[in-house]
N, CA, C and O atoms as a printed pandas DataFrame, in Angstrom:
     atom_number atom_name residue_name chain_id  residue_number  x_coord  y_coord  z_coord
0              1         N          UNK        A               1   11.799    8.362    9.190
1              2        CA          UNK        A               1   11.020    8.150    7.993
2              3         C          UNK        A               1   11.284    9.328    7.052
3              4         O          UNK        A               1   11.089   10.459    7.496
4              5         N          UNK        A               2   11.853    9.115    5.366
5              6        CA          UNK        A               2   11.968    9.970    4.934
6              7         C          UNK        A               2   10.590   10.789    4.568
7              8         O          UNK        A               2    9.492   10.492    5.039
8              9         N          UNK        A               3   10.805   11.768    3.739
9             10        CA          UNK        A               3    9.585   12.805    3.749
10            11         C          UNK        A               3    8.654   11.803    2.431
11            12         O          UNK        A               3    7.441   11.595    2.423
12            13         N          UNK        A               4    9.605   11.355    1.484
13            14        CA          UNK        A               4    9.056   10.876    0.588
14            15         C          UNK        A               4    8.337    9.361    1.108
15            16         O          UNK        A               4    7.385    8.849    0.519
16            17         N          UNK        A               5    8.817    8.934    1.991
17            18        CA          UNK        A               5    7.728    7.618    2.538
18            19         C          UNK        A               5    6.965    7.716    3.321
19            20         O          UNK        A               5    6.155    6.808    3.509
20            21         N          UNK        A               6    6.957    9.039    4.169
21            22        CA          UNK        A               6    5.800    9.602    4.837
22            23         C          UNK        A               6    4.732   10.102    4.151
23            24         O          UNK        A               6    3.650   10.274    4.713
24            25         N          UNK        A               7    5.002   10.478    2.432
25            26        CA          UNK        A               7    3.866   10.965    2.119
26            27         C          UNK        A               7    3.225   10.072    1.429
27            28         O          UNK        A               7    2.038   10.278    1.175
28            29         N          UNK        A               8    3.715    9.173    1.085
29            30        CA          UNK        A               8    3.142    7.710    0.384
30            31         C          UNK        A               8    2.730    7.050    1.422
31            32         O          UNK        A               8    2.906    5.863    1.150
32            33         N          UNK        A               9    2.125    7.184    2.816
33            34        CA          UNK        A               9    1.955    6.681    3.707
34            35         C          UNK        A               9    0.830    7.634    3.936
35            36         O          UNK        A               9   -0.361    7.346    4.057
36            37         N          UNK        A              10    1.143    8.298    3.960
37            38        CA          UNK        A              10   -0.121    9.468    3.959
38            39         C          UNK        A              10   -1.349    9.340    3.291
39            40         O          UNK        A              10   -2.473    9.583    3.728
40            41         N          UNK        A              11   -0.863    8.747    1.686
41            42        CA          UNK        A              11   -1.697    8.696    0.423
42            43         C          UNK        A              11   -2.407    7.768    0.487
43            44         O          UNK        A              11   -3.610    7.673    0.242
44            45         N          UNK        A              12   -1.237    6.596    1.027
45            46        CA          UNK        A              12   -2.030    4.793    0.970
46            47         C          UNK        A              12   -3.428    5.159    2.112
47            48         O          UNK        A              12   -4.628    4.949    1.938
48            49         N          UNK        A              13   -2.646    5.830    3.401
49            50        CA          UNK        A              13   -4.043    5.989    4.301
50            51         C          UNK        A              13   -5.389    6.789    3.888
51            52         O          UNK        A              13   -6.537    6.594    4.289
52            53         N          UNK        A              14   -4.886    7.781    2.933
53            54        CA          UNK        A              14   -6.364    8.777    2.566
54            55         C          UNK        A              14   -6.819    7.445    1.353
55            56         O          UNK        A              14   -8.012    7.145    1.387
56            57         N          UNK        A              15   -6.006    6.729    0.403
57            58        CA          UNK        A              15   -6.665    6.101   -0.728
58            59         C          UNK        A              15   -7.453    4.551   -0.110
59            60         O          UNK        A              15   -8.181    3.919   -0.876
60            61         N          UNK        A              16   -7.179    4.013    1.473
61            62        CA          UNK        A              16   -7.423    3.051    1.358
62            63         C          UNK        A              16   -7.839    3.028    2.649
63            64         O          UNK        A              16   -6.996    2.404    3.294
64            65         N          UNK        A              17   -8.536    3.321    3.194
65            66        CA          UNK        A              17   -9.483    4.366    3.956
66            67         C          UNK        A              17  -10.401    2.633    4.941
67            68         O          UNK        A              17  -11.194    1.900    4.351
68            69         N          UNK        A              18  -10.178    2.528    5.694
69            70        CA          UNK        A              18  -10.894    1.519    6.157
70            71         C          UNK        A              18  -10.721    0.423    5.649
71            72         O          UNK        A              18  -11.549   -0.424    5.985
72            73         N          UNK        A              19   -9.541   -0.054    4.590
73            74        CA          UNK        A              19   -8.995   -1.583    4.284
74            75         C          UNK        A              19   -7.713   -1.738    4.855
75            76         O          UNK        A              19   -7.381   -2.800    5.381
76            77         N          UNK        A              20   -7.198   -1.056    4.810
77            78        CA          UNK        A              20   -5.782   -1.153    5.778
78            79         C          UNK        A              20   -5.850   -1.708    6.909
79            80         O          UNK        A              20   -6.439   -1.029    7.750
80            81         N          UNK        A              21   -5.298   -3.125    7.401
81            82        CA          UNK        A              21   -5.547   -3.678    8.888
82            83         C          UNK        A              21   -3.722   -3.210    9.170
83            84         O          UNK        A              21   -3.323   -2.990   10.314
84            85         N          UNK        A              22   -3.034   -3.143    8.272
85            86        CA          UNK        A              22   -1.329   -2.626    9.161
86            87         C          UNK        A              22   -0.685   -1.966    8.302
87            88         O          UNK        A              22   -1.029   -2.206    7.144
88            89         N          UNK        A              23    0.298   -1.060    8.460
89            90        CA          UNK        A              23    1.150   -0.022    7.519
90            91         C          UNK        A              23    1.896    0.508    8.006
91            92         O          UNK        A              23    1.823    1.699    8.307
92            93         N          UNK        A              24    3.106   -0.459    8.286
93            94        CA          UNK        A              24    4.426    0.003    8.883
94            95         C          UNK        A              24    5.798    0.226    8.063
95            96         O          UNK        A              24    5.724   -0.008    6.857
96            97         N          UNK        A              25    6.834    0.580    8.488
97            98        CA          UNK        A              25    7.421    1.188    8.083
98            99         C          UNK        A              25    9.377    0.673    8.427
99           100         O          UNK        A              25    9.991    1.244    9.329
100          101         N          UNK        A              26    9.996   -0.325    7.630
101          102        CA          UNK        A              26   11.032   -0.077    8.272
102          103         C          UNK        A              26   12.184   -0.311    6.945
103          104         O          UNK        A              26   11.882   -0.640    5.798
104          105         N          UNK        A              27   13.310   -0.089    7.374
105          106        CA          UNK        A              27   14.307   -0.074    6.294
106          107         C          UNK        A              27   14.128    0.391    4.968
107          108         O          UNK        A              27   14.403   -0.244    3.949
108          109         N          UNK        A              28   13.603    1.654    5.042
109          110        CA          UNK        A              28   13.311    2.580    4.340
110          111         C          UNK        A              28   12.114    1.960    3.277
111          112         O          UNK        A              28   12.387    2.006    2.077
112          113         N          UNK        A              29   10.778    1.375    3.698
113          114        CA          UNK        A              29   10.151    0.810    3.039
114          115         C          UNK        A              29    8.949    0.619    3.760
115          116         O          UNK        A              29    9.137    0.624    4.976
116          117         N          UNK        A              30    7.598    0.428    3.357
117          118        CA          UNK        A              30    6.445    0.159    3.386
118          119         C          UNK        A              30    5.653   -1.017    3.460
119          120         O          UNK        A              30    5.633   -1.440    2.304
120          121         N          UNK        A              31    4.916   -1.865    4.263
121          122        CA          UNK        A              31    4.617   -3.216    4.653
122          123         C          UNK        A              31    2.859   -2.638    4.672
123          124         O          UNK        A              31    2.397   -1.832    5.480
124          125         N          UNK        A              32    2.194   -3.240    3.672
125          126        CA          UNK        A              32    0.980   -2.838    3.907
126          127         C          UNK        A              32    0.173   -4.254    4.117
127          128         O          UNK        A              32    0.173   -5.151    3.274
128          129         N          UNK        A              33   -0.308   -4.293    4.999
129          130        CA          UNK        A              33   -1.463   -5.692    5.317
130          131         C          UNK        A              33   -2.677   -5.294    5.239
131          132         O          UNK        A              33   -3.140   -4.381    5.923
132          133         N          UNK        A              34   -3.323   -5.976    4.359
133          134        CA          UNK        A              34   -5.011   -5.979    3.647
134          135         C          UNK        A              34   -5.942   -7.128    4.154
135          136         O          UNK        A              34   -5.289   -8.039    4.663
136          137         N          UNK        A              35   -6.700   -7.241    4.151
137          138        CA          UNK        A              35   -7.952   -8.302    4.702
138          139         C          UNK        A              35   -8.089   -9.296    2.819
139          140         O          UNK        A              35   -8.381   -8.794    1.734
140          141         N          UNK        A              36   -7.736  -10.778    3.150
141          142        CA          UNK        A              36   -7.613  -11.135    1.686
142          143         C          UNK        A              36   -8.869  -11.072    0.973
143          144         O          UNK        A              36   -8.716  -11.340   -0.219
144          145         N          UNK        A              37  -10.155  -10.788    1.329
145          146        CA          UNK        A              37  -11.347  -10.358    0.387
146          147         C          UNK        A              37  -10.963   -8.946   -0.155
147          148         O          UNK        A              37  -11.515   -8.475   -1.150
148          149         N          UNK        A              38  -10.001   -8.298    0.539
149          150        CA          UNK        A              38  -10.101   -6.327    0.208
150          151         C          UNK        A              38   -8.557   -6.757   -1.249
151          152         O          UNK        A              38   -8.574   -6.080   -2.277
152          153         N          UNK        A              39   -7.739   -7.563   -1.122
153          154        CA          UNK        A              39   -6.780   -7.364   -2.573
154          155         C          UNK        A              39   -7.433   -6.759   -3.389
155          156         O          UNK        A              39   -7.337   -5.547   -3.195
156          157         N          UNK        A              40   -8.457   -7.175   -4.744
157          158        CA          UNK        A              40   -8.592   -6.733   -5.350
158          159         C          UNK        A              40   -8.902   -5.759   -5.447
159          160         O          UNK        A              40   -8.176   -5.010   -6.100
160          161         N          UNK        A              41  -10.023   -5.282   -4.915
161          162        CA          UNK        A              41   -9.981   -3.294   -4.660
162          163         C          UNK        A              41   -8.515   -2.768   -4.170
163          164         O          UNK        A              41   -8.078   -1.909   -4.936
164          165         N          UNK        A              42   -7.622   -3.087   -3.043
165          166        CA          UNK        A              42   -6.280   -2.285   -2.749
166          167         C          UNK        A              42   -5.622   -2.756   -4.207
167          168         O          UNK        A              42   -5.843   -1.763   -4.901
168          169         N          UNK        A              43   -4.990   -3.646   -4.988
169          170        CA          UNK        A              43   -4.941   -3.511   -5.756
170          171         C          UNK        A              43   -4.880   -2.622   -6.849
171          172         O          UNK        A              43   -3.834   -2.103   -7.239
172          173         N          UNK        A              44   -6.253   -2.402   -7.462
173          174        CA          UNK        A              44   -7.092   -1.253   -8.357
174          175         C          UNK        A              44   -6.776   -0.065   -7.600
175          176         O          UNK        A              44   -6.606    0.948   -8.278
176          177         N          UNK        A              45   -6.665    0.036   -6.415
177          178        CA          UNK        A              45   -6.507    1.334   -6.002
178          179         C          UNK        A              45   -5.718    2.076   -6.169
179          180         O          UNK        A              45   -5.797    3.254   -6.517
180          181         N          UNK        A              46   -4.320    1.042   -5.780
181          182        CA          UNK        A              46   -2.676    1.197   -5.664
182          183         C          UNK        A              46   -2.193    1.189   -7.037
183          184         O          UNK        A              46   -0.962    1.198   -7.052
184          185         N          UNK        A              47   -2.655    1.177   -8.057
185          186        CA          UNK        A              47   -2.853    1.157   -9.579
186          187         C          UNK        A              47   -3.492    2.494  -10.167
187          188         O          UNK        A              47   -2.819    3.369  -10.712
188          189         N          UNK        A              48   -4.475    2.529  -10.041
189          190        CA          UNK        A              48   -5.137    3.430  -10.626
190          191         C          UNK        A              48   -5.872    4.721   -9.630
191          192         O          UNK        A              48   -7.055    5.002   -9.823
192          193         N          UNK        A              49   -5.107    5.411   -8.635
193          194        CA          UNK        A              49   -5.209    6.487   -7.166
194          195         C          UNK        A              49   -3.707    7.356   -7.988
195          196         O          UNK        A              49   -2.631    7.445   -7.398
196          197         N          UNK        A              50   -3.835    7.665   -8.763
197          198        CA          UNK        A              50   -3.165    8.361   -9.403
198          199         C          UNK        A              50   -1.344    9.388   -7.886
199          200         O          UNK        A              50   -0.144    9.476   -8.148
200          201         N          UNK        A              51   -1.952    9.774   -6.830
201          202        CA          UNK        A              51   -0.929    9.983   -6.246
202          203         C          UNK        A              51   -0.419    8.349   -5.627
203          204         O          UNK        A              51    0.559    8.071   -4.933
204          205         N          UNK        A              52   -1.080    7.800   -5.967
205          206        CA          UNK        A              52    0.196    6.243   -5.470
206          207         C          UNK        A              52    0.772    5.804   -6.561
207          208         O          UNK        A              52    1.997    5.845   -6.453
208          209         N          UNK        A              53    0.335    5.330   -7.745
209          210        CA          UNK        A              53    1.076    5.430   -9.170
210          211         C          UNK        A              53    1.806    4.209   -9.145
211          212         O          UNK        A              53    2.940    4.154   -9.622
212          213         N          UNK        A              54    1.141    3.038   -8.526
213          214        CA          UNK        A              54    2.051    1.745   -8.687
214          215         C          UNK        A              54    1.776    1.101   -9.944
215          216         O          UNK        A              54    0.668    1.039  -10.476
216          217         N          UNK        A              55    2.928    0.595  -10.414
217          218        CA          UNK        A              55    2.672   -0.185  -11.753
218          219         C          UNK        A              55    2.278   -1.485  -11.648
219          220         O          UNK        A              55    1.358   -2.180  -12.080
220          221         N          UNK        A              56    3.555   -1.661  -10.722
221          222        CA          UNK        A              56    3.181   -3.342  -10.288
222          223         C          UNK        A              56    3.267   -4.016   -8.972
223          224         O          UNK        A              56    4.107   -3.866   -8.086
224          225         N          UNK        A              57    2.041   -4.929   -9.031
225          226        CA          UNK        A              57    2.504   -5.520   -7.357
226          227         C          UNK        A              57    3.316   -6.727   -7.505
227          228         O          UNK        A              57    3.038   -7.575   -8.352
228          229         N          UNK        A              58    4.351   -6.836   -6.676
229          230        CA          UNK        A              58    5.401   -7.513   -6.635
230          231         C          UNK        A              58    5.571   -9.013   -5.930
231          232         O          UNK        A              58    6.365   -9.920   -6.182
232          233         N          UNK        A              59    4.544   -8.911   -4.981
233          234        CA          UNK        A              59    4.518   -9.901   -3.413
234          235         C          UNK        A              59    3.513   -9.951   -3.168
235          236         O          UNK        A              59    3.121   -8.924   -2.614
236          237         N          UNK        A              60    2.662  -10.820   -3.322
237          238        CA          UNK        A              60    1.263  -11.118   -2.238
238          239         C          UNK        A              60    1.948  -12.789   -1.298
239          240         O          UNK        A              60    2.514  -13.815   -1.675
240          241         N          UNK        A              61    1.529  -12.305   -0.123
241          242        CA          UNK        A              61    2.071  -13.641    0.666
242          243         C          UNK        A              61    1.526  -13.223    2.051
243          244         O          UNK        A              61    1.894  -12.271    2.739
244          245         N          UNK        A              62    0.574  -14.136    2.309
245          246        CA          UNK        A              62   -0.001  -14.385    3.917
246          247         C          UNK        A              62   -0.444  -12.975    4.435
247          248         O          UNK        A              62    0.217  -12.433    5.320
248          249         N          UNK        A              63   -1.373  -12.468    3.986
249          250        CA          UNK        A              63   -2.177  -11.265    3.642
250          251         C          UNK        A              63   -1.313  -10.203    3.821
251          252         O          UNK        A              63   -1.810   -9.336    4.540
252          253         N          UNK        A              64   -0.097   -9.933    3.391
253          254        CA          UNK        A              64    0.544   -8.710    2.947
254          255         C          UNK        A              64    0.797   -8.274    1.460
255          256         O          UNK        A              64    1.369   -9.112    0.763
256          257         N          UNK        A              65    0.509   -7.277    0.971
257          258        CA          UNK        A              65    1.153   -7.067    0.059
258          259         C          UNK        A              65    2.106   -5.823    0.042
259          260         O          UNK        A              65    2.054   -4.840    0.782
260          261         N          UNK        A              66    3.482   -6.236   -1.535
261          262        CA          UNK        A              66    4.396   -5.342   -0.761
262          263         C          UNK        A              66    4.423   -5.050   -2.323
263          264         O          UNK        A              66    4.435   -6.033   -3.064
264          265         N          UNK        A              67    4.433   -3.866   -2.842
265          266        CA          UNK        A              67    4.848   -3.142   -4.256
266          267         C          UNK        A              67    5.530   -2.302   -4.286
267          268         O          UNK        A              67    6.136   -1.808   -3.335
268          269         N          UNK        A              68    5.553   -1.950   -5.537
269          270        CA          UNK        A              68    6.628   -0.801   -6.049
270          271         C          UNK        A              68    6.149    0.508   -6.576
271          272         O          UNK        A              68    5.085    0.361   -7.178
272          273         N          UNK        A              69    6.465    1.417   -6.560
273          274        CA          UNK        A              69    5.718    2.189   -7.271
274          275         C          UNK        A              69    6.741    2.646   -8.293
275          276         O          UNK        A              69    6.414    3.426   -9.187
């Protein structure tokens, strides 16, 4: 895991603190699974949590979502 996806892994876990049900990691990339009542708060979070800094979410499909920052 590079240093830079370890610390965005770091961030998603301190910013999203008890909504996170999975947050793995492969091919140099990030798989975050949310509970589908929690989107809209992870969402807002992953938006506006200033060290995650996503613009846009890219993928919602069968309670994962996968963005960009």
């Amino acid at each position: 895991m590079t240093a830079r996806i370890q610390q965005l892994k770091t961030a998603l876990e301190t910013a999203l603190s008890g909504k996170i049900v999975s947050l793995t990691e492969g091919l140099g990339e990030l798989v975050l699974e949310v509970k589908s009542q929690d989107y809209p708060a992870v969402a807002r979070a992953l938006h506006d949590t200033p060290s995650l800094g996503f613009e846009q979410l890219y993928l919602l499909r069968d309670g994962f979502i996968t963005s960009s920052s």
